[in-house]
C-alpha positions as CSV (number, residue, x, y, z in Angstrom):
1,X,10.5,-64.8,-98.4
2,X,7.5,-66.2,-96.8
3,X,9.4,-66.3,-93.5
4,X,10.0,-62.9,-93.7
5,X,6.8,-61.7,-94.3
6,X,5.5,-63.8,-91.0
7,X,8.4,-62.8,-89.1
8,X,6.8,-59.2,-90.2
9,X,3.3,-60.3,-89.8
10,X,4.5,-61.3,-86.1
11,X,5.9,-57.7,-85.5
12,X,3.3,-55.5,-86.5
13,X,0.6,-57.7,-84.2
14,X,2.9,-57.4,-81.3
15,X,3.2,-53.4,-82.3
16,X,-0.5,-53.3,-82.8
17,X,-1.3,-55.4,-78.9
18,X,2.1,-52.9,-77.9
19,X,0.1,-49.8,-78.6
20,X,-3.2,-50.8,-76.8
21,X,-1.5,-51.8,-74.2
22,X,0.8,-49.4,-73.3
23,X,0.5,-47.0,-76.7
24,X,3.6,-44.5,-75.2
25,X,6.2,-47.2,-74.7
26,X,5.3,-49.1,-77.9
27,X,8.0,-49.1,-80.3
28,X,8.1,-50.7,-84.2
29,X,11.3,-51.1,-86.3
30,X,9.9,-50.1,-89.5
31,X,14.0,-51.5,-90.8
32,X,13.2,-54.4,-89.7
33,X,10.2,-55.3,-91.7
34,X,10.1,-56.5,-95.1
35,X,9.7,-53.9,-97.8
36,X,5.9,-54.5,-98.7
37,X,5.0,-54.5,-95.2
38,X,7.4,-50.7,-94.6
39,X,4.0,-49.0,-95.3
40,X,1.5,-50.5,-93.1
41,X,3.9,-50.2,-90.4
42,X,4.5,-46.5,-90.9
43,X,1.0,-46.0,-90.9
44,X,0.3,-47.9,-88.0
45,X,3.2,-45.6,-86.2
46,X,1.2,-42.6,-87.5
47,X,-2.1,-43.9,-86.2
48,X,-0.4,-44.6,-82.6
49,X,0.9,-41.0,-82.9
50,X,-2.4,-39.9,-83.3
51,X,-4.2,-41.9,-80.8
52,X,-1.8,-40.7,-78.0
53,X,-2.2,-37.4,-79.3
54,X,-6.0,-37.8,-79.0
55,X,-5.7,-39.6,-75.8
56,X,-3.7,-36.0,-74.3
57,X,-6.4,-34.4,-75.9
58,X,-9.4,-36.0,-73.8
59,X,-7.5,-36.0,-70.4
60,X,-6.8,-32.2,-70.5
61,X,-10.1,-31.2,-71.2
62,X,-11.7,-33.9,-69.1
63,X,-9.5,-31.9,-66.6
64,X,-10.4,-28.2,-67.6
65,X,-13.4,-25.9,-67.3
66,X,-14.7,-25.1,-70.9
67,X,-15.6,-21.8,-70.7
68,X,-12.8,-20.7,-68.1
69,X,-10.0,-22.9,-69.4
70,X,-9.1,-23.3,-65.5
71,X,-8.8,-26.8,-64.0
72,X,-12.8,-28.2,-63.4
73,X,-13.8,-29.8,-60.3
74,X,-12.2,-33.4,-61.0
75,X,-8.7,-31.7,-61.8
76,X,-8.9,-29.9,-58.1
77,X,-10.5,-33.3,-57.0
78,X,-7.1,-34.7,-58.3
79,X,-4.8,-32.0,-57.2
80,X,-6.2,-32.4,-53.5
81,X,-5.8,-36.1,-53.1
82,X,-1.9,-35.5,-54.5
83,X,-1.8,-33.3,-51.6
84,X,-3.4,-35.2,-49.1
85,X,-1.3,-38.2,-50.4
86,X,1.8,-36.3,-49.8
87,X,0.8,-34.9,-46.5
88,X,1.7,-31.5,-48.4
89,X,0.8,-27.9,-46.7
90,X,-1.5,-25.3,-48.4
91,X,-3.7,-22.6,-47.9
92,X,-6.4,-22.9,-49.6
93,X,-9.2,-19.9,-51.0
94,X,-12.8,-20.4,-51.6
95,X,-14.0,-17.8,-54.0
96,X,-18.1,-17.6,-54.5
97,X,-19.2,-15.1,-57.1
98,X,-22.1,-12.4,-56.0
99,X,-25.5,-12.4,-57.9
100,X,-24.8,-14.2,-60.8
101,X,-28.2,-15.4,-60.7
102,X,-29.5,-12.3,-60.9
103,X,-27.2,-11.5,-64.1
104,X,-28.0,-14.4,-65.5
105,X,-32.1,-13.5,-65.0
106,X,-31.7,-9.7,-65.8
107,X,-29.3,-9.5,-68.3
108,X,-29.0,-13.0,-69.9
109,X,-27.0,-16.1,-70.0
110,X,-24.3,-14.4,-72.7
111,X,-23.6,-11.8,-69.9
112,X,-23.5,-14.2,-67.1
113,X,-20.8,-16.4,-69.1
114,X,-19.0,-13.0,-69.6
115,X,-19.3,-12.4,-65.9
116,X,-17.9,-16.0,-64.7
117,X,-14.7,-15.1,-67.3
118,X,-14.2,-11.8,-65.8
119,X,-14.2,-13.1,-62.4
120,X,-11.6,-16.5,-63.8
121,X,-9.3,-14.1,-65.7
122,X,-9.3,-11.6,-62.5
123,X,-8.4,-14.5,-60.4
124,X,-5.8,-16.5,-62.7
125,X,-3.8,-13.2,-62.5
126,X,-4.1,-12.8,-58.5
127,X,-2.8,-16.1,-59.0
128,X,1.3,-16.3,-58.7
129,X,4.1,-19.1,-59.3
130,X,2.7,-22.6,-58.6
131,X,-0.7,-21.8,-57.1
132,X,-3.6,-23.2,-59.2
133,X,-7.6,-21.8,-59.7
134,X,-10.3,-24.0,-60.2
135,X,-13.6,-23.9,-61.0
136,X,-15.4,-26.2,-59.1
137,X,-19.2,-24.8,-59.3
138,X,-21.1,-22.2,-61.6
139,X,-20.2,-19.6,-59.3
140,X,-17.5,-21.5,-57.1
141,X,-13.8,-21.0,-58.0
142,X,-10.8,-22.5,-55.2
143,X,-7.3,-21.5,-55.6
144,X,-5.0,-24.0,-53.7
145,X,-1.4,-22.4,-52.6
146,X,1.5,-24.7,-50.9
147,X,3.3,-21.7,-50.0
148,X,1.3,-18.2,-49.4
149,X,-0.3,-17.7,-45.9
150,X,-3.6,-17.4,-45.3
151,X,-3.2,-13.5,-44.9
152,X,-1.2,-13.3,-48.1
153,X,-3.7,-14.7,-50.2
154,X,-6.1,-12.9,-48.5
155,X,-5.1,-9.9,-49.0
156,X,-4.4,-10.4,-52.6
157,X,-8.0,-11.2,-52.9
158,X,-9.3,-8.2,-51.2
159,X,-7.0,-5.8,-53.5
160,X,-8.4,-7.5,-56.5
161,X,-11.9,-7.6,-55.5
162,X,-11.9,-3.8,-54.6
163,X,-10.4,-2.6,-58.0
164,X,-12.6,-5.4,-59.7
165,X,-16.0,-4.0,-58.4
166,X,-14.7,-0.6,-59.2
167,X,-14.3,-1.7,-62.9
168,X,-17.2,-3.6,-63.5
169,X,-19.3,-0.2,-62.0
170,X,-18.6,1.6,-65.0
171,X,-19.1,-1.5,-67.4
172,X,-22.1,-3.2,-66.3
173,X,-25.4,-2.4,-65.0
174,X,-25.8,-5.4,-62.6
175,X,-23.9,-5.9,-59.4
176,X,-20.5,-7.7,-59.9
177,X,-17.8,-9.1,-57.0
178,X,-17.2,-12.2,-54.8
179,X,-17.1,-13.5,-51.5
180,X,-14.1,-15.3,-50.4
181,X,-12.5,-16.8,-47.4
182,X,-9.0,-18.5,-46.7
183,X,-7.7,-21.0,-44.2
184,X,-4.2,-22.8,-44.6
185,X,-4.1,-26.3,-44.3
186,X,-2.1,-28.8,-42.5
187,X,-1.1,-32.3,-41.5
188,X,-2.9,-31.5,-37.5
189,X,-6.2,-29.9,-39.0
């Protein structure tokens, strides 16, 4: 019995050294253990369950914009060094947002953070399959494409700007748009 209950001993310290080390590959036989030592390793499993889950937990929102839920300067950081890595194509917009200073100053902080989510949600749906928006600055917003043209995106832009500013005239008292410019991006440039 006392053989068992090393050999058990043994396999929850190599689970335990498993999990720090590579917690998604580590694996326990809680079947092979003896009976007494069934629990501990179950809740050892559970605590590596949680950990990883806590662990997913950190990297996406060490990797998203808190107030915009968009990817944050270190995700586009990230993003463009997997495209430069991959010698990958992409056009590439630069959106800066007009007066927010002056929102912020005139109308408050409240209605500057409202402003800077108008302007993310009006941009996530300009947006179209596998093109991403970050926000990479207070007022600073990129969206990275590896297939629309410079023209295409462009013109998205403009369309969505025009109809935006026309909105935001009838909501708010304070000037509301953005500036923007595109360029596509290549292996030669």
């Amino acid at each position: 019995m006392e053989k068992k209950n090393l050999q058990g001993e043994t396999m929850l310290l190599q689970y335990i050294k498993d999990v720090l080390a590579q917690p998604q590959k580590a694996h326990l036989d809680i079947a092979a253990l003896p009976e007494p030592q069934q629990a501990l390793g179950k809740g050892l499993q559970n605590l590596a369950a949680c950990m990883l889950e806590q662990q997913r937990r950190l990297e996406a929102s060490a990797h998203t914009d808190s107030l915009t839920g968009v990817g944050n300067r270190m995700a586009f950081d990230l993003q463009v060094h997997k495209l430069w890595e991959h010698r990958m194509p992409c056009t590439v917009a630069f959106i800066d947002m007009d007066d927010l200073k002056y929102c912020n100053d005139h109308a408050g902080h409240r209605e500057g953070d409202y402003y800077i989510k108008s302007v993310s949600s009006l941009l996530q749906g300009v947006c179209l399959e596998n093109e991403q928006l970050f926000r990479i600055g207070g007022d600073e917003f990129v969206i990275l494409s590896p297939w629309a043209t410079e023209k295409d995106l462009s013109q998205r832009l403009e369309e969505a700007h025009d109809s935006y500013v026309v909105s935001m005239q009838r909501r708010v008292s304070y000037h509301c748009g953005f500036s923007y410019g595109c360029t596509h991006i290549n292996e030669a440039t």
